[in-house]
C-alpha positions in Angstrom: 113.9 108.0 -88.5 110.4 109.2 -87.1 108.0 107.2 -86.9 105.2 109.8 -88.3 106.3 112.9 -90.4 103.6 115.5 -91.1 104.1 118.7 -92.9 101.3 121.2 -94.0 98.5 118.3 -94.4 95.0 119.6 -95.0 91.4 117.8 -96.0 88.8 119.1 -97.1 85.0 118.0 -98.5 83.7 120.6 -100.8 83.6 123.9 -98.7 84.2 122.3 -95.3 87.6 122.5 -93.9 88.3 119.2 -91.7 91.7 119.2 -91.1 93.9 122.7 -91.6 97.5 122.9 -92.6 98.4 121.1 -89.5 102.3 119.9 -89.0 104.0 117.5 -86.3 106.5 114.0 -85.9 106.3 111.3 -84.0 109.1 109.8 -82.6 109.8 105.7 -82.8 108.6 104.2 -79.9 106.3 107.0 -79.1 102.6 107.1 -77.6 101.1 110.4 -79.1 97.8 111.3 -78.2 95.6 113.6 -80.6 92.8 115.3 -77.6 89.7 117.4 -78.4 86.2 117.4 -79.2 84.0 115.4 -82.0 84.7 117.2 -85.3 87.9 118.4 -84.2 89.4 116.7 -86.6 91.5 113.6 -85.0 89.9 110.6 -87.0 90.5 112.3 -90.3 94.0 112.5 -89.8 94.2 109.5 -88.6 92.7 108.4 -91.8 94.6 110.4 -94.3 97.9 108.9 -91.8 96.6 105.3 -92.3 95.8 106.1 -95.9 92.1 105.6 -95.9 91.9 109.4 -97.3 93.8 111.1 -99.5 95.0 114.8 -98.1 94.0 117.6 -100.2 97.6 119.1 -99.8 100.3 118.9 -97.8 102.4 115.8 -97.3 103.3 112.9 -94.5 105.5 109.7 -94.2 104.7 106.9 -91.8 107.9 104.7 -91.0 110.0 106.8 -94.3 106.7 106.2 -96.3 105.0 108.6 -98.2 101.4 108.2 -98.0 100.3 108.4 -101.2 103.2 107.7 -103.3 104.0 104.2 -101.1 100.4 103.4 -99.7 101.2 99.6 -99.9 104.3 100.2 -98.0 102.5 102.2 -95.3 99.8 99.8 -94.8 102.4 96.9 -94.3 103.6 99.4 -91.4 100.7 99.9 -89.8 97.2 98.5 -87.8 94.1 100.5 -87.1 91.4 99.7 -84.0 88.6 101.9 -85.5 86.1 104.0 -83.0 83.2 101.2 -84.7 83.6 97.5 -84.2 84.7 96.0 -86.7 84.8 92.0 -86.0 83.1 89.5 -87.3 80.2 88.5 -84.4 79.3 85.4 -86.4 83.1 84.0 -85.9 85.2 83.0 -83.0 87.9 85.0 -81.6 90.7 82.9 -82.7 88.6 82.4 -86.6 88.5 86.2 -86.7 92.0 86.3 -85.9 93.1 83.8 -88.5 90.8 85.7 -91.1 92.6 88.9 -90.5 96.1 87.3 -90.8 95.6 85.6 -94.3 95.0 89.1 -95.4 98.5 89.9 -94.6 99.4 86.5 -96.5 100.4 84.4 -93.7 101.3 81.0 -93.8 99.4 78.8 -91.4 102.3 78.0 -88.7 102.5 81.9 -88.4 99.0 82.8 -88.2 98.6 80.0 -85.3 101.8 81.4 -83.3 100.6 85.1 -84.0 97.3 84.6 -83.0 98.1 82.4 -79.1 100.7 85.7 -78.7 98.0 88.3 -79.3 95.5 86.7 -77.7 97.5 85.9 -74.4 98.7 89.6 -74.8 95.1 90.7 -74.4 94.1 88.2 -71.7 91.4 86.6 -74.2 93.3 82.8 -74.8 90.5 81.0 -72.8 88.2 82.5 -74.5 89.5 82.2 -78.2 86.7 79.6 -79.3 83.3 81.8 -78.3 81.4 83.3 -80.6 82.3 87.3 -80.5 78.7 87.9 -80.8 79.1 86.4 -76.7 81.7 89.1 -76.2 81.0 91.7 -73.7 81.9 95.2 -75.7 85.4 95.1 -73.4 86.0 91.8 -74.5 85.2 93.1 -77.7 87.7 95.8 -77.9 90.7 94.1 -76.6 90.4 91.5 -79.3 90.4 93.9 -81.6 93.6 94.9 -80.3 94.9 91.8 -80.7 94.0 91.4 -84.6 95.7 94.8 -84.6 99.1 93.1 -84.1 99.2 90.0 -86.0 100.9 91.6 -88.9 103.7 93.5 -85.8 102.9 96.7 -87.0 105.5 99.4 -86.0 102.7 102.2 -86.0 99.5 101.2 -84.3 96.5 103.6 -84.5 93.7 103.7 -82.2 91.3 105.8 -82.8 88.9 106.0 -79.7 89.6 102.8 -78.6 87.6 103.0 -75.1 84.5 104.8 -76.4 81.2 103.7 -74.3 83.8 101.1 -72.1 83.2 101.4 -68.2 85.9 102.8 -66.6 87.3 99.3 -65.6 87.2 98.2 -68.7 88.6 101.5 -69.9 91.6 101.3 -67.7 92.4 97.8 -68.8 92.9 98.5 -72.3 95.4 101.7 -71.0 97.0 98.9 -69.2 97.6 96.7 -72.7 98.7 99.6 -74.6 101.1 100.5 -71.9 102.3 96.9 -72.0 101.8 96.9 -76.2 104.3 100.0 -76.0 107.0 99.0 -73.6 107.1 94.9 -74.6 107.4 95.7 -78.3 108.4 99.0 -79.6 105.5 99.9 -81.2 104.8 103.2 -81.8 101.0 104.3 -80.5 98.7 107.3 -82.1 96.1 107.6 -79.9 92.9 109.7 -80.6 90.3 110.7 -77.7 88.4 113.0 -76.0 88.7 111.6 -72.8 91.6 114.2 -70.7 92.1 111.2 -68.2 93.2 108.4 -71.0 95.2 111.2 -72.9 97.1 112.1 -69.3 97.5 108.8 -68.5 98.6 107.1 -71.4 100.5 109.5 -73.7 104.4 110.3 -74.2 102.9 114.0 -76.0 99.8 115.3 -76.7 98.5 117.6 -79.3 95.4 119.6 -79.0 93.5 120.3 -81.9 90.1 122.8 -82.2 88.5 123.0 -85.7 91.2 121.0 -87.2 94.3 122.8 -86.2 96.7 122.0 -83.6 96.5 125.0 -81.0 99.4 122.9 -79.2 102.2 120.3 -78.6 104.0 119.1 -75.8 104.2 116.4 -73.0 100.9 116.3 -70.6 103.1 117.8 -67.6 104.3 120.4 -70.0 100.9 121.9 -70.5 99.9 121.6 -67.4 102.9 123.2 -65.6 102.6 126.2 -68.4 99.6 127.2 -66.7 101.8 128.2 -63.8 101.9 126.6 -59.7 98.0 127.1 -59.3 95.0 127.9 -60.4 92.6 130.1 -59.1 88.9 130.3 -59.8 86.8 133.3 -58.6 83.1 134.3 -58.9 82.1 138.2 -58.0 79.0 138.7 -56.1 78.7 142.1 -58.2 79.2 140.1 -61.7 82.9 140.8 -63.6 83.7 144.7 -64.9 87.0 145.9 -66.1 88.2 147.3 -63.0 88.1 143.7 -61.3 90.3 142.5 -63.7 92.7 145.5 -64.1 93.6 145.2 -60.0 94.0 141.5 -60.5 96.0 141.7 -62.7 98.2 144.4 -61.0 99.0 141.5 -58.3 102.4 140.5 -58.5 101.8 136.7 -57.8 98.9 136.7 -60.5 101.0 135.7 -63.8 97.6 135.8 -66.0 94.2 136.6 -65.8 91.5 134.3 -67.9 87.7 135.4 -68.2 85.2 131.9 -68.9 81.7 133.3 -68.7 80.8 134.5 -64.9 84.1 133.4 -63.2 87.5 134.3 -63.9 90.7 132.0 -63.6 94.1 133.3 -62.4 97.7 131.5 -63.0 99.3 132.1 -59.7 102.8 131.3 -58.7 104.2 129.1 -55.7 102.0 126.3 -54.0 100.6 127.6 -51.5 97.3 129.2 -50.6 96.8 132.6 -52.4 92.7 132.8 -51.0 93.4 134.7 -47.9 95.4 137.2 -49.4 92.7 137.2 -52.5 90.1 137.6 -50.4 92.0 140.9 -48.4 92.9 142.8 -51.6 88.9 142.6 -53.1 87.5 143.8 -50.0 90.1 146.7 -50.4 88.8 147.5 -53.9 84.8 147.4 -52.4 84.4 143.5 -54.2 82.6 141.1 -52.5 83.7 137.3 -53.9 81.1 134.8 -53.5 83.2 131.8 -54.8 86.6 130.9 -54.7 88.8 127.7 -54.9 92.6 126.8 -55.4 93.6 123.7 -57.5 96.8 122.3 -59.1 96.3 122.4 -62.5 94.7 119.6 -64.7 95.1 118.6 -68.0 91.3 119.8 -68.6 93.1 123.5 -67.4 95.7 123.2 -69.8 92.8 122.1 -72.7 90.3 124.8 -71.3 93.0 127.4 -71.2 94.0 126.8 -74.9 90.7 126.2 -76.6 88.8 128.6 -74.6 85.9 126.0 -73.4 85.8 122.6 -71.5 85.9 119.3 -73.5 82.9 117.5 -72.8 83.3 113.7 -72.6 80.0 112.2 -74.6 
């Protein structure tokens, strides 16, 4: 059984088109990362998965549940870290975490033992009688983690989990999802925007641009589909259609991409290709006044199949 079975979902709110006939699965034990831009549409299906919103067609299981015919079911299967805390500053870390687990209709012996697991899991145990309004925002967001498995949820959504963290912080919480994933089982759907987290943490990724996915596949994958190196060129003389007809002509070039004033070529084999680059323009009379050579990046693979680079806000 997947974990996460999506076929044809769409949202939309009145004329606005959020999420577009998108389709995809998610295998048990998976981490699956959704990357793009705000508004790209990653929370909302998140949302409509978690069954916070209803889809406006299109169906999805989580776990063999439909999510509108067996909502109850789904949301027995599931835990959610939003983007915005959502913890109660007022109450302790372990009172916060008791609170949540009545919800889930615990009985006291439970919600104790649940509680010293997820709060040793997260690193927060000596900490578990401070107020959270004390917490630093790190702090903060790994105990918010840790009320996300008191109810050992098979599917665990986290929905820009290190938003405005320092990169210490950041790379902490990678490190107790990592942990999260491997100890128990659980199933991760990640959304972000930052390339590093996505490339770091996730099994797969899908990219999505205006609330369609543009494409699946494993972090390496997209990178290597780019071919053994990238190339990036500016022309003293600006970019015409000759320069890019002879480029293209080269038999090592595998594919020729035009971002603004530079151009970015897919070249094959690892090693240097500027030498030889820089020989064939000044045959054709061009004059380059930039070029560099990288392996290519996940930010590559997303600015080669959305057209632009993902800015991190």
């Amino acid at each position: 059984m997947k974990a996460i079975e999506v076929d044809s979902l769409t949202k939309t709110f009145d004329h606005l088109v959020a999420v577009e006939d998108i389709s995809f699965e998610v295998a048990e034990g998976e981490i699956f990362g959704f990357l793009g831009a705000n508004g790209a549409g990653k929370t909302t299906t998140t949302m409509m998965l978690a069954t916070a919103l209803n889809p406006s067609s299109g169906r999805a299981t989580v776990c063999g549940h439909d999510i509108i015919k067996d909502r109850a079911e789904v949301r027995k299967s599931i835990a959610i870290v939003f983007e915005e805390m959502s913890l109660d500053i007022r109450l302790t870390a372990r009172e916060n975490l008791d609170f949540h687990a009545q919800m889930y209709h615990l009985d006291r012996k439970t919600r104790r033992e649940r509680a010293s697991q997820a709060l040793d899991l997260v690193g927060l145990r000596t900490k578990q009688d401070i107020l959270v309004k004390y917490y630093s925002g790190g702090m903060q967001r790994r105990l918010e983690v840790a009320r996300g498995m008191l109810n050992y949820p098979e599917v665990l959504f986290l929905d820009e989990p290190t938003l405005g963290l320092d990169v210490q912080t950041r790379r902490m919480l990678w490190d107790y999802a990592k942990k999260l994933n491997r100890d128990s089982g659980t199933t991760i759907l990640l959304t972000s925007h930052y390339l590093e987290e996505v490339d770091y943490l996730c099994d797969r990724v899908a990219i999505l641009e205006q609330g369609k996915i543009v494409v699946v596949g494993t972090p390496e994958t997209l990178k290597n589909s780019l071919g053994g190196s990238l190339l990036s060129i500016r022309f003293s003389q600006g970019l015409n259609e000759d320069v890019a007809k002879w480029l293209k002509e080269i038999s090592w070039v595998k594919r020729v991409n035009r971002h603004d004033s530079w151009l970015e070529l897919s070249v094959e084999g690892e090693d240097t290709k500027i030498p030889e680059l820089v020989r064939l323009a000044k045959k054709h009379g061009c004059a380059i006044s930039s070029v560099s050579q990288h392996k290519p990046s996940l930010e590559d693979a997303f600015l080669h199949y959305v057209g632009k680079r993902l800015k991190s806000e």
